[in-house]
C-alpha positions in Angstrom: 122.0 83.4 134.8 118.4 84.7 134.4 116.4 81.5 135.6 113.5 82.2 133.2 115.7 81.8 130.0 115.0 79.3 127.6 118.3 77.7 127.8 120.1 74.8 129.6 123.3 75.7 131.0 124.6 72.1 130.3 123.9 72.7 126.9 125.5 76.6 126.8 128.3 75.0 128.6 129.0 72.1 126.2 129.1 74.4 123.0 131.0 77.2 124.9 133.6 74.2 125.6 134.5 73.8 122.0 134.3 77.4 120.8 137.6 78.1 119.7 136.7 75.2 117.5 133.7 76.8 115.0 136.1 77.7 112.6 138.4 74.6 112.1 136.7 72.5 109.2 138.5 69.3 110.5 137.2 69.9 114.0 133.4 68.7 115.6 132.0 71.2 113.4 133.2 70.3 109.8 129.5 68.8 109.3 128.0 71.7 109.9 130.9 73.7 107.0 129.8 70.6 104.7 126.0 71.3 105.2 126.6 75.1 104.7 126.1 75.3 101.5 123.5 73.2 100.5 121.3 74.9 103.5 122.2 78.4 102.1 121.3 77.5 98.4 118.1 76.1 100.3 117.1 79.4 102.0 118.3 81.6 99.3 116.4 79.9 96.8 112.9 80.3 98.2 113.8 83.6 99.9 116.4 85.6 97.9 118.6 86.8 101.2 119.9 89.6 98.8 119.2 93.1 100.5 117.1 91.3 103.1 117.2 92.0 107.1 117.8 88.2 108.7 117.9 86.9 111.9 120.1 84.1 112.6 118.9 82.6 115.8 121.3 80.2 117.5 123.8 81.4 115.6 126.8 79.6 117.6 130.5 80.2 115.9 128.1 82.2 112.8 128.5 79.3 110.2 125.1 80.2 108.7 125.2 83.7 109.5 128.2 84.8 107.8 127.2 82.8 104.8 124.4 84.6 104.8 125.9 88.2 105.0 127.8 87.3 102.2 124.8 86.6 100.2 123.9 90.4 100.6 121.9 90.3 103.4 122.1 92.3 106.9 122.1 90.0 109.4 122.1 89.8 113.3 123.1 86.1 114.7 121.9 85.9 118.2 122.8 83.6 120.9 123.1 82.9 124.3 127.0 81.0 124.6 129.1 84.2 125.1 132.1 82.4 123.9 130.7 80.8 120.6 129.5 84.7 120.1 133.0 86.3 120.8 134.1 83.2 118.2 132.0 84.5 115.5 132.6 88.8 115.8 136.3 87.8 115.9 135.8 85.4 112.7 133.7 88.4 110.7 136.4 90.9 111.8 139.3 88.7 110.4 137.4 87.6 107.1 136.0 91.4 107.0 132.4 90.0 106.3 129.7 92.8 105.8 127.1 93.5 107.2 126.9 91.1 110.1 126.4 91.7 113.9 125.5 89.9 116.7 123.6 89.8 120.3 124.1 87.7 123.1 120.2 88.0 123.8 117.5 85.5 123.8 115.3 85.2 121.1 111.8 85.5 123.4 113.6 88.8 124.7 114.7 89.7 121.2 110.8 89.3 120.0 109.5 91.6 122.5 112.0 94.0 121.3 111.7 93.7 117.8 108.5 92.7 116.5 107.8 92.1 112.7 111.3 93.0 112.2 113.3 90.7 110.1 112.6 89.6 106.3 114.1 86.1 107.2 114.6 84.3 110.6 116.5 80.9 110.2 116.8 78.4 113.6 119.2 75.7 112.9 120.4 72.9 115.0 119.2 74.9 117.9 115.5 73.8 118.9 116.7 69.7 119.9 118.9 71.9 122.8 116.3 74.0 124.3 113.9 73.0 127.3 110.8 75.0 125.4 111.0 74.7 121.7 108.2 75.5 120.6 108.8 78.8 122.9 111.9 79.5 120.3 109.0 79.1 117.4 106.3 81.3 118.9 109.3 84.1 119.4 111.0 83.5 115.6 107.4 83.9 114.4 107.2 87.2 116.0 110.1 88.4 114.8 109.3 87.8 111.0 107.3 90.2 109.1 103.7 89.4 107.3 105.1 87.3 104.5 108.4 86.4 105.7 110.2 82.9 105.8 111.1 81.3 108.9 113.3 77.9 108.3 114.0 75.3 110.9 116.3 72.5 110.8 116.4 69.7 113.2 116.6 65.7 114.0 113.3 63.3 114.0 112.6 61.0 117.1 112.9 57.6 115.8 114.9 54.6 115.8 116.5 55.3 112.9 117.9 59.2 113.8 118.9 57.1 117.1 120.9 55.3 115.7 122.2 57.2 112.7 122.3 60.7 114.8 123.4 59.6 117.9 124.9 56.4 117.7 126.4 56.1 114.4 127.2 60.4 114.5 128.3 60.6 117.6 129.9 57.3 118.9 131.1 55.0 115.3 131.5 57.6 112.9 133.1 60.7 115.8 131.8 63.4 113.3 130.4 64.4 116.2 131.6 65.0 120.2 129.7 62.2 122.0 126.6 63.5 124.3 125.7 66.4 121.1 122.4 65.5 121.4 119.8 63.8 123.6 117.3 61.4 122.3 114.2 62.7 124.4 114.8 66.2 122.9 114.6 65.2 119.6 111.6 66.7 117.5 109.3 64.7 115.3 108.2 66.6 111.8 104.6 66.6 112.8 105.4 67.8 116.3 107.6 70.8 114.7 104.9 71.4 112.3 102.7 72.0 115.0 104.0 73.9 116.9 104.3 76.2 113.8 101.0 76.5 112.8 100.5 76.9 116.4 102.4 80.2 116.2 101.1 81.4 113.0 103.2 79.9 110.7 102.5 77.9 107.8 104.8 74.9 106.2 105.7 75.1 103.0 108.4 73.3 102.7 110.1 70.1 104.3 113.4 68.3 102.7 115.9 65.4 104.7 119.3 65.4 105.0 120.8 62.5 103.0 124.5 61.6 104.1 126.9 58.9 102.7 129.8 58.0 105.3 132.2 56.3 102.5 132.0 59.6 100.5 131.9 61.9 103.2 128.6 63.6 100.6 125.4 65.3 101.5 122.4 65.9 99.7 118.9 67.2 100.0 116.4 64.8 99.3 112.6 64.1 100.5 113.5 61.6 103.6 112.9 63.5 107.2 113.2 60.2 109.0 116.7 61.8 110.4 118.0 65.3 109.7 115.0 67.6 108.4 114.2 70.9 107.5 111.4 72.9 107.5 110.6 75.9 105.5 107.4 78.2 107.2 106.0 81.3 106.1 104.0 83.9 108.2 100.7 84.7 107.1 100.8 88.2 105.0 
């Protein structure tokens, strides 16, 4: 493995581990099939995804990805785990999704390849498991054209996403495997912000992740003291 990529191999290793897994809404992953929806209304609401080019960075199994396709758009999910990737072509072949590829390229390599190319660029769940985030922003803002939407999603650094995302997540609750994520890599909203602005990008938009364990029920609300999202959009 190229040294220089943005990427831990821990981290490729542990989502490569559970890849045949993407797919099974009972498995590790059903929270991400549960949040599916509500991120896609999300996204398609402020940037209509129908006849769009988008970029789906850290695609993993292609949750998002294939959503999106399906929404109309042409999409290309990118990622580095080769077997999360394989996962996800084998997925869109079987459900004969449209207009959906993807790459097992990095998105800094991706960005010097094709600049100002993609209408949309969405980064989710990604940016807590990279050594250089805000190298993953600088290169998403590259790839979207003047005008285009760039949406992040993510988990605050606080007491409260320690022990709601890691603790309650990932050790009480099991919706997630245990060692998911690492407290020190979590991202505060005004960190992520700046980092943004930093590469060009202004916020729009940010909403929380609202979650009630009895009811198994998310919503979107305005609280980013845990899960958060952030909607950007390059200058036109």
């Amino acid at each position: 493995m190229n040294n220089n990529l943005n990427v831990d191999p821990a981290e490729l290793a542990k989502f490569s581990e559970l890849a045949h897994r993407w797919w099974d809404t009972d498995s590790e992953f059903r929270p991400l099939h549960e949040i599916n929806p509500l991120r896609l209304d999300w996204i398609n609401t402020l940037s209509p995804l129908h006849g769009q080019r988008v970029l789906d960075v850290g695609c993993g199994g292609g949750i998002l990805a294939d959503a999106m396709a399906r929404k109309g758009a042409d999409v290309l999910g990118i990622d580095l785990a080769g077997r999360s990737l394989r996962v996800a072509q084998l997925h869109a072949l079987e459900a004969q999704t449209p207009r959906i590829q993807y790459r097992e390229v990095s998105v800094e390599a991706l960005a010097a390849e094709q600049p100002a190319s993609f209408d949309t660029v969405t980064c989710m769940e990604m940016l807590e498991h990279v050594p250089d985030p805000a190298s993953v922003v600088h290169a998403c803002a590259q790839l979207v054209k003047p005008g285009g939407w760039v949406f992040f999603s993510t988990i605050n650094r606080n007491a409260k996403a320690f022990m709601l995302a890691i603790v309650g997540a990932e050790y009480v609750l099991n919706m997630l495997p245990r060692g998911t994520h690492e407290y020190a890599r979590l991202i505060r909203p005004s960190e992520l912000a700046g980092s943004c602005r930093a590469a060009g990008l202004d916020v729009k938009e940010a909403r929380g992740l609202g979650y009630n364990p009895m009811t198994r029920r998310y919503w979107m609300n305005a609280d980013t003291s845990v899960n958060y999202l952030l909607a950007t959009q390059r200058a036109a």
